[in-house]
C-alpha positions, 0 to 999 in steps of 0.5 A: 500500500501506498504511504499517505505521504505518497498518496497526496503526491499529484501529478504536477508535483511528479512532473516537476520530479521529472523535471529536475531530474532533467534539469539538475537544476531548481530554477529551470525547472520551475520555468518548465514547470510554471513554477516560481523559484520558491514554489518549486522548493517547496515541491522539492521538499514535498518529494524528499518527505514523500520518498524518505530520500533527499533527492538531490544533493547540491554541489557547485556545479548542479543538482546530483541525484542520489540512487533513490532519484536514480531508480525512480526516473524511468517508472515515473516518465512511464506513468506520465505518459500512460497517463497522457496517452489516456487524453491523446485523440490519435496517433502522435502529430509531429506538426503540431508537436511541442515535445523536446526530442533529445539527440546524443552524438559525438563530436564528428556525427554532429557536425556531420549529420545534425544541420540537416537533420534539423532541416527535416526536423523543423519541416515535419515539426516546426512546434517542437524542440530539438535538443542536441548533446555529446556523447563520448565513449562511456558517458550512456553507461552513467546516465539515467536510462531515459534522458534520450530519444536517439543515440549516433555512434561508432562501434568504439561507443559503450553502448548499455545493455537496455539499448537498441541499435542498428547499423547506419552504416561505414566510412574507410580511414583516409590521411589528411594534410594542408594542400601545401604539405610536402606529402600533398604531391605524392600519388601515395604515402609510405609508411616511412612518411606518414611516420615521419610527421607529427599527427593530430588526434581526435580524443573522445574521452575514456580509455585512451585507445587509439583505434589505429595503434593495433594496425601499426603493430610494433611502428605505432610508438613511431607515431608522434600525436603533437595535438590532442584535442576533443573537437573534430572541426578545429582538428581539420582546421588546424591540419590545413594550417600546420603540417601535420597529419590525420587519419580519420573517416572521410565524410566529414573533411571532404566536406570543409575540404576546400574551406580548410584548404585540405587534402585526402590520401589514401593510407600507407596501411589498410586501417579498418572501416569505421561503423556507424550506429543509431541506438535507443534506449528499450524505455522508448522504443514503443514511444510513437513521438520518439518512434518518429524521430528515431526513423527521421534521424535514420533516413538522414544519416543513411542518405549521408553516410558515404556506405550505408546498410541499406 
């Protein structure tokens, strides 16, 4: 049985649960909310009496949920909207949606596919809100299990095991330089020569692995990364302006090929075809709003990817 506490719980002060939760913070939450400041802190107060649990911690940064909070996400996102489909007069809409549908990506993918995904986005749904955030390689595994609609990855994302994913497609690894580089003139590159330059690296977060060093074998100590750095397009600009060298897929730098001034090579070593993902979590797959962004999300990327699994 339910405690009183519980009981006088309503679906407003659930819903403003569900914000904070997205939020990690009071006062953006109260705004989504209709909710002064101070109102919202008394709700607060009403959730941590009702589940015995402080809820959230405070820090400088944000509101840390605790466990409690944690565990209590995914079956309150699921009542409320059992409950909103019970006033739903027919199948989602996406033009008269005002839904906030949320998109994870790395770095690369964003810059790759979301300008055009917004396109088709706001032409289907004008109302609603798009939302987009980076992933790196194991940030799925630490957040709450219903926080997004869409994920877009590689295979060398940690995917949870409550995801679904299907293939989008691959990319091949190609090396970039400036088109002033001394290599730029050559037909094909030596193992020696692509060595022989300082290299950029595109860092993710996580393990610190580099994808590549397992196809250079014993030579991969040979190679010199002179720039780190976690965002792709500063990467690209940065090769155009420097001699050095990156090996990367291609779909991306072939389009800022000319703004940057680069030039693409094929590699003195087969390096492995890089795959593609689309991935969701299991809460949302029957979720006919997040259904619907789940699909456009897909077409666009296939219509990209340079190899798509059709």
């Amino acid at each position: 049985m339910l405690s009183n506490a519980l009981q006088q719980l309503d679906l407003k002060t659930l819903t403003g649960l569900l914000y904070l939760l997205e939020e990690r913070h009071v006062g953006r939450a109260a705004t989504r909310l209709n909710l002064s400041q101070s109102a919202m802190s008394r709700l607060l107060n009403r959730l941590r009496e009702a589940f015995d649990d402080p809820l959230f911690i405070r820090t400088a940064q944000a509101m840390v949920p605790t466990a409690k909070a944690m565990t209590l996400e995914a079956p309150i996102r699921q009542m409320l909207q059992k409950i909103a489909s019970l006033d739903e007069s027919g199948a989602f809409s996406p033009h008269t949606s005002e839904r906030v549908f949320r998109l994870q990506t790395t770095h690369y993918q964003a810059q790759a596919y979301v300008p055009a995904i917004a396109e088709r986005f706001y032409q289907a749904a004008p109302h609603a809100i798009l939302e987009t955030s980076t992933l790196t390689e194991a940030s799925l595994l630490s957040q709450a299990q219903t926080r997004v609609d869409v994920v877009l990855c590689s295979e060398y994302v940690q995917v949870p095991t409550y995801f679904e994913t299907k293939l989008l497609g691959y990319e091949t690894f190609r090396c970039l330089m400036a088109k002033d580089h001394p290599l730029a003139i050559q037909d094909c590159i030596s193992m020696d020569d692509y060595l022989a330059y300082s290299h950029v690296l595109v860092t993710m977060g996580g393990s610190g692995w580099v994808i590549s060093d397992s196809v250079l074998g014993e030579r991969a100590q040979e190679r010199r990364f002179a720039l780190r750095t976690p965002y792709f397009l500063a990467a690209l600009e940065a090769v155009g302006r420097t001699q050095l060298l990156m090996s990367t897929s291609g779909l991306l730098p072939e389009r800022f090929r000319e703004q940057f001034g680069l030039v693409m090579k094929p590699l003195p070593v087969a390096f492995p075809d890089i795959r593609y993902f689309i991935g969701w979590s299991k809460f949302v797959s029957q979720d006919p709003a997040a259904t619907w962004f789940r699909q456009l999300v897909r077409e666009v990327a296939t219509s990209l990817i340079p190899y798509p699994e059709l």
